[in-house]
C-alpha positions in Angstrom: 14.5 22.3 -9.4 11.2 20.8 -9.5 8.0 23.2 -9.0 4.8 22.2 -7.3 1.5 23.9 -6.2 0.5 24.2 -2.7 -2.6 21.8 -4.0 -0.6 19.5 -5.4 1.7 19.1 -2.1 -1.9 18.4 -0.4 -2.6 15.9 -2.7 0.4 14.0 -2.7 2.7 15.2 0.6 4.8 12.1 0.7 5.6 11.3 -2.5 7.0 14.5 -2.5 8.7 14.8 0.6 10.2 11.6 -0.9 11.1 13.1 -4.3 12.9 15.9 -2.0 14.8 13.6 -0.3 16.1 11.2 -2.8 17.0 14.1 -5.8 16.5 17.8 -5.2 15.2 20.7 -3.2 11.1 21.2 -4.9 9.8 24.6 -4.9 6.2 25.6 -3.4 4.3 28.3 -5.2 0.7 29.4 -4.6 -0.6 30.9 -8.1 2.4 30.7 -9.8 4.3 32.6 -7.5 7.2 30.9 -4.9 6.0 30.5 -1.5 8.6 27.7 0.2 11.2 25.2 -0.5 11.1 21.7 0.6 15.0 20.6 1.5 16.2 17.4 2.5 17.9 17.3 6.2 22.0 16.9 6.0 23.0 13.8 7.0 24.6 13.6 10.4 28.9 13.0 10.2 29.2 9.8 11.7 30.7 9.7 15.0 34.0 9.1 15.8 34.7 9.0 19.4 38.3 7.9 19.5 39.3 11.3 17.1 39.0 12.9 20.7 40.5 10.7 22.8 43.0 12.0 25.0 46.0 9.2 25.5 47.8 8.6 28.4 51.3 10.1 28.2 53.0 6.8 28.6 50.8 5.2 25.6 51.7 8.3 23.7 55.6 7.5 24.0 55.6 3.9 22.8 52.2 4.1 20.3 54.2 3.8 17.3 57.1 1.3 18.6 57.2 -1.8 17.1 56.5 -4.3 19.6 57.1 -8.5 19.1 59.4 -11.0 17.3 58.5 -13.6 15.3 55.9 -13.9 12.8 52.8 -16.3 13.4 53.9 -17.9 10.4 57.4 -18.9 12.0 55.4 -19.9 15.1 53.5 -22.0 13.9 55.9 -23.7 11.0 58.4 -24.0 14.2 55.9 -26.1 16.3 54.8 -27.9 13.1 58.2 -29.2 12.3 59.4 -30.0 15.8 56.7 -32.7 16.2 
C-alpha cells in the first residue's frame, strides 16, 4: 500500500485519486501517523433485467421445445435446385 502525506495529497489530489483507482487503496498520514485511506468505488454488477423476468405460464411450458423443420440450408439448396 502506497503512503502519502496530507501535503502531498494537496499538492497532487488527482494524480492520486487516479493512482487509487487504477492499482491500490493509498494511505493518508499527517506526521507520520495514518489518518485516512483513499479506496476506489466497486464497480456496479451490470444489469440484467431479464434474470427477473417473470414468464407467462404458457411460455414456461413450451420454452425449451424444439420448434421448426428444415434447416435454412435445405431451404435454400431446395429452391436453388428447383429453378
Amino acid at each position: 500500500m502506497i503512503a502519502i502525506s496530507l501535503e502531498e495529497l494537496h499538492a497532487r489530489t488527482a494524480h492520486w485519486v487516479r493512482q487509487a483507482t487504477e492499482e491500490e487503496p493509498i494511505l493518508l498520514t499527517d506526521n507520520g501517523a495514518p489518518v485516512a485511506r483513499i479506496v476506489p468505488e466497486p464497480s456496479p454488477k451490470p444489469s440484467r433485467p431479464f434474470a427477473r423476468r417473470k414468464l407467462l405460464p404458457e411460455y414456461a411450458a413450451i420454452m425449451h421445445r424444439r420448434f421448426g423443420g428444415k434447416d435454412t440450408t435445405e431451404i435454400v439448396s431446395e429452391m436453388r435446385d428447383g429453378q
